[in-house]
N, C-alpha and C positions, 0 to 999 in steps of 0.2 A: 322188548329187548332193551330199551331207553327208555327211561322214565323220569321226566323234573319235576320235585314236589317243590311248589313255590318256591323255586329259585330265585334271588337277587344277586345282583351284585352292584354294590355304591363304594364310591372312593372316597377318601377322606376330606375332598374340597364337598362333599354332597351332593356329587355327581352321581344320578342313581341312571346304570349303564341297561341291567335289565332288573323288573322290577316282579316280584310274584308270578312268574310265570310256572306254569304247571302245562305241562306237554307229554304224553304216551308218544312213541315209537315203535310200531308190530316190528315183531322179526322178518326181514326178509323184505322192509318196503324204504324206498327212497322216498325221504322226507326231502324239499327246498325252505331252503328259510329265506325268505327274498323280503327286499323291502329298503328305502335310503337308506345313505349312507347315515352312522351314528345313530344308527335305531335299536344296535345290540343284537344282532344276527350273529355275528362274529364271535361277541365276547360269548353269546351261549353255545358254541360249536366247540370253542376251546376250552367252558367251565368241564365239557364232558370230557376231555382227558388231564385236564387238570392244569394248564399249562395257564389257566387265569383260573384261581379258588374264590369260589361263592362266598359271598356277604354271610349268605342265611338259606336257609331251603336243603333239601337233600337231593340227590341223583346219584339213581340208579342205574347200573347195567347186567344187564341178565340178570336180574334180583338183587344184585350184591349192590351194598353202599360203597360206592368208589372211594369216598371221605375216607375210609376206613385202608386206603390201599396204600402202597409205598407207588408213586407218582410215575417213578421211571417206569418199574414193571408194568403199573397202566398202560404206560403210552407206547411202550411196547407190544402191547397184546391189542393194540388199536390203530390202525392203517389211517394213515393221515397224508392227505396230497395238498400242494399249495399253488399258487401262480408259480407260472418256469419251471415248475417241478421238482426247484430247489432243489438238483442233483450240488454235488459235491464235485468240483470243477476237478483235482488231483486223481478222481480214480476215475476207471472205464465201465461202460454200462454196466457191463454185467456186477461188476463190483459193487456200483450203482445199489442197483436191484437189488444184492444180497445183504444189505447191510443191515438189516434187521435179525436176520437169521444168525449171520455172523455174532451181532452180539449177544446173541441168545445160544451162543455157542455151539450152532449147528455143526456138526463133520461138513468139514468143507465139500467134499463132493457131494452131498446131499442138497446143500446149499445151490451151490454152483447148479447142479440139473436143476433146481426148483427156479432158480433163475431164468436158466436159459427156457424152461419151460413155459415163463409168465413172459418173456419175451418171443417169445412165439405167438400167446394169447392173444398181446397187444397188438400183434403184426409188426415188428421187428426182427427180422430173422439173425436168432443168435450168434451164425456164421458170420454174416457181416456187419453186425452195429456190438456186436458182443466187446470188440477190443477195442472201440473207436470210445472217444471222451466229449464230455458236454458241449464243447466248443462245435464240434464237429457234424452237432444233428440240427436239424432244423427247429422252431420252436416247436410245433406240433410231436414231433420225436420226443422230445424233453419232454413235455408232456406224458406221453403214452409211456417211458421211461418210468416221472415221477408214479404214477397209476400201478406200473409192475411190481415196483418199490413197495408202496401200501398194501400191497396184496401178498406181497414175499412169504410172509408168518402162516397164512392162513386166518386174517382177525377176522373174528363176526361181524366188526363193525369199520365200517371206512366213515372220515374225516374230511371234509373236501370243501376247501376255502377261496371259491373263483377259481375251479381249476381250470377253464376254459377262458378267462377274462385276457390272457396276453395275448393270443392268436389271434388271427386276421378269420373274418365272420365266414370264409369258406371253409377253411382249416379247423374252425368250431364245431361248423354241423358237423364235418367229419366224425371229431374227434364224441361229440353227444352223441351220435350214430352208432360209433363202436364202442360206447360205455354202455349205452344202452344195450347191446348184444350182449355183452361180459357180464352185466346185471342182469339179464335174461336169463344164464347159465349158471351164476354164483348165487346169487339173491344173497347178497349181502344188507345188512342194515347199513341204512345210509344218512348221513346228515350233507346235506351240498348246499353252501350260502353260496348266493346271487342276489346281484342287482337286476339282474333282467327279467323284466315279469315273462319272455317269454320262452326263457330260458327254464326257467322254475313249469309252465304249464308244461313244458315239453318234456322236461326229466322227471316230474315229482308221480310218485303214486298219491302223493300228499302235499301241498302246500300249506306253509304258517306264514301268514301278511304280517311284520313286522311294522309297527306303528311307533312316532317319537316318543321316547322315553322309557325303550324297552318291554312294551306288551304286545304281545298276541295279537289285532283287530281280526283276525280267522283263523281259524284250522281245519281245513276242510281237504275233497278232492278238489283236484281242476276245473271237473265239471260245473262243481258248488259254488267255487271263488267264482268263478265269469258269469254262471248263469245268475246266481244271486247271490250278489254281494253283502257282506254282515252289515254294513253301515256306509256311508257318503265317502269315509276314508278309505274306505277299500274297493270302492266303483270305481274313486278317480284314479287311483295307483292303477288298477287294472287295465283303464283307460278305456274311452268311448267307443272304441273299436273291438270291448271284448267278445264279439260278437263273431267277429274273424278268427278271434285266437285261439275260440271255442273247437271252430272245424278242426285245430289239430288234433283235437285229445276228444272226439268224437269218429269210432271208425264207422265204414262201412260196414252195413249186413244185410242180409238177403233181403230183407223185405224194404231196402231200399232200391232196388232193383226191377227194371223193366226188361221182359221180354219180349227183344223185335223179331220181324221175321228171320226163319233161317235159311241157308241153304248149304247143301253140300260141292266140295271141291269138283264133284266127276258129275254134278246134276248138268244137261242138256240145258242150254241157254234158254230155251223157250218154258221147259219146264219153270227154271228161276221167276223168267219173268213176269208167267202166272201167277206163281204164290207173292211177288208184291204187288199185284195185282189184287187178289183175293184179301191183300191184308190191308189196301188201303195205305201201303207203304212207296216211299222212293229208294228206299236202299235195302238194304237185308246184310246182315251177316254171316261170313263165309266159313265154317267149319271144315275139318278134315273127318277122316271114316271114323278115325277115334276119337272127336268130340273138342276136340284143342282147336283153339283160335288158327285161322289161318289169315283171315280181313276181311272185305266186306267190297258190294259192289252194289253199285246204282245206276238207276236211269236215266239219267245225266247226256247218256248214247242208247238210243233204242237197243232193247235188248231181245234178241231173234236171231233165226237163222241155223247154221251148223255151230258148232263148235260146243264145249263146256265151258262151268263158270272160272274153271283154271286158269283159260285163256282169258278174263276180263277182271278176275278181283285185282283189287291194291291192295297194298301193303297197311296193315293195323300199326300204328306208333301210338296212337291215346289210348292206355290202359293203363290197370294198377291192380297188386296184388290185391286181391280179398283181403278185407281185414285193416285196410289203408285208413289213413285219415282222409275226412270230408278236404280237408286241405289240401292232402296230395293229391287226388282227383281233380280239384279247383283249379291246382297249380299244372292240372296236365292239362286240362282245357285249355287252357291263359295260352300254353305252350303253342299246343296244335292249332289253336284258334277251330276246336272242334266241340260241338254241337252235344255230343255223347263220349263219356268214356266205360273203353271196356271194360268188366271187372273179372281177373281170372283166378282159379285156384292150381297153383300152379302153371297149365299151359290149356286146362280145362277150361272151357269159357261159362260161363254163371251168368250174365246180362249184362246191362249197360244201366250206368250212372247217369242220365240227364241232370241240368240243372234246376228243373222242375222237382227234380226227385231230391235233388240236395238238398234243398231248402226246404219242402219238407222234412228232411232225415233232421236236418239243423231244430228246425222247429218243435219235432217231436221228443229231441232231445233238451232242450230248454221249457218244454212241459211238462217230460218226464220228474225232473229234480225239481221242479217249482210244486208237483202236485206227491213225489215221494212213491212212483210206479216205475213200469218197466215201460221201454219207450213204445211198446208194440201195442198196448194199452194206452196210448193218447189216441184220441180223436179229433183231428185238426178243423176248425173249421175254416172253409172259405167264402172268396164273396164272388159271384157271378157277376154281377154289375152292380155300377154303380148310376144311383140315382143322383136325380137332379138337387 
């Protein structure tokens, strides 16, 4: 969908901003361009709508040479979000919102619902942020605003220069949370520059490590960048803890997974306390008749007598959907201060995460991309002891 044939751009004191850069963009994947400040991140986000013209080199969009295009209609036909959202402080959201459309001379009622429809998307409900004006939202609002905006047209391709860099770092994850769904529904092509390498792991189906003086030092996945770095410049940017950063953009799957004993909500207490008995367990996990989590009970109190295990399970709070990263599992440990987390599909229950199992999961995934396999195919070895 984007494509830079050795792009440059140098200023006339001989400031070369970015320098031969050549980069593909599939349709439909969010690229991050991350990397210091003055490295040329920026000035290649904006040579793509023209809003800063190349030294030398050609770019592409959907085949066509943009060079070749009248500027304005470019950047019209390309969704562009910036810090604050850069609304337009005189008019009201929705106005906001439409002002692409507008000047692409939409019928205004057409407009108007496509508005109010992308303010819905965002989570803005058009009834009430609809007549209200910039002053009046919170910065995260402005945000989610400047996003509905970029998206007004319909562009293939969204623009996105620190859109999350003003907000306060709870109001960020939100805000990557709910882009990430909207990119999960739209698949828009994407260019997003950051300074934050973990910003860039978390949002990119792709990262470019911008290096001083405008080159490329990687183009890779996320997995690629942390597990193995192209050179010394790109280990230290990614920082000695990419090892951590890894567990985000690594999920769970089955064959990370332990199954402990189970037992059911209406099983007889003595029954229960057989089968952890027979399995060599202190706890078991508590199901209902259709298979979904209900919590989990242990030996902790002799378990005997009348009663069922209805009458003695707790409540499950450490779990995490299927499909989670190693991270948010890590981070619901941390939480519960618990031993094992759930993993459900849905409300189904699937096994348990230990951290025995994460670390392998981690492991076999930084095997995986080191040897060029699928990670079910690594063989890990361990050490039983250690000698003298």
């Amino acid at each position: 969908m984007i494509r830079l044939d050795r792009v440059a751009k140098r200023y006339p004191d001989g400031t070369a901003a970015v320098e031969d850069l050549s980069l593909d963009v599939a349709a439909g994947d969010l690229v991050t361009l991350v990397g210091p400040s003055g490295c040329g991140k920026t000035t290649t986000m904006k040579m793509v709508n023209r809003l800063i013209e190349p030294t030398s080199g050609r770019i592409f969009v959907d085949g066509e040479d943009i060079t070749r295009r009248d500027p304005v209609k470019l950047r019209r036909g390309i969704g562009y979000v910036i810090q604050s959202g850069g609304l337009l402080p005189h008019r009201t959201v929705l106005d906001n919102t439409v002002t692409v459309p507008t000047l692409l001379r939409w019928d205004r009622a057409k407009a108007r619902a496509r508005g109010r429809d992308l303010l819905d998307l965002v989570g803005l409900a058009p009834d009430t942020y609809g007549d209200r004006y910039p002053h009046q939202l919170s910065g995260g609002q402005r945000q989610r605003v400047g996003v509905a905006r970029a998206l007004a047209a319909d562009p293939p391709v969204l623009l996105m220069d620190e859109p999350f860099g003003a907000v306060d770092p709870v109001v960020r994850e939100r805000l990557q949370t709910e882009f990430l769904r909207l990119q999960g529904e739209l698949k828009k092509t994407v260019l997003l520059v950051t300074h934050d390498i973990d910003e860039a792991v978390r949002m990119g189906d792709r990262i470019a490590v911008f290096a001083p003086g405008g080159r490329v030092a990687q183009y890779d996945t996320p997995l690629a960048v942390l597990g193995t770095p192209a050179d010394d410049y790109v280990a230290d940017f990614v920082g000695t803890d990419r090892g951590l950063k890894r567990l985000a953009v690594t999920p769970i799957t089955r064959d990370d997974l332990e199954l402990p004993p189970v037992v059911r909500l209406d099983d007889p207490l003595p029954q229960a306390a057989e089968r952890l008995r027979a399995a060599g367990s202190r706890w078991a996990v508590v199901l209902d008749a259709d298979g979904d989590l209900h919590g989990w009970i242990d030996d902790r109190e002799p378990i005997g007598g009348t009663g069922t295990v209805r009458d003695r399970a707790r409540r499950m709070d450490a779990w995490v959907p299927f499909g989670s990263s190693l991270k948010a599992a890590f981070g619901v440990m941390l939480q519960y201060d618990a031993g094992w987390v759930a993993v459900l599909d849905g409300d189904r229950f699937l096994g348990v995460l230990t951290p025995g199992r994460l670390h392998e999961a981690l492991r076999r995934s930084v095997g995986a991309e080191e040897a060029g396999i699928d990670p079910e195919r690594v063989v890990l070895e361990t050490i039983d002891t250690i000698g003298d």
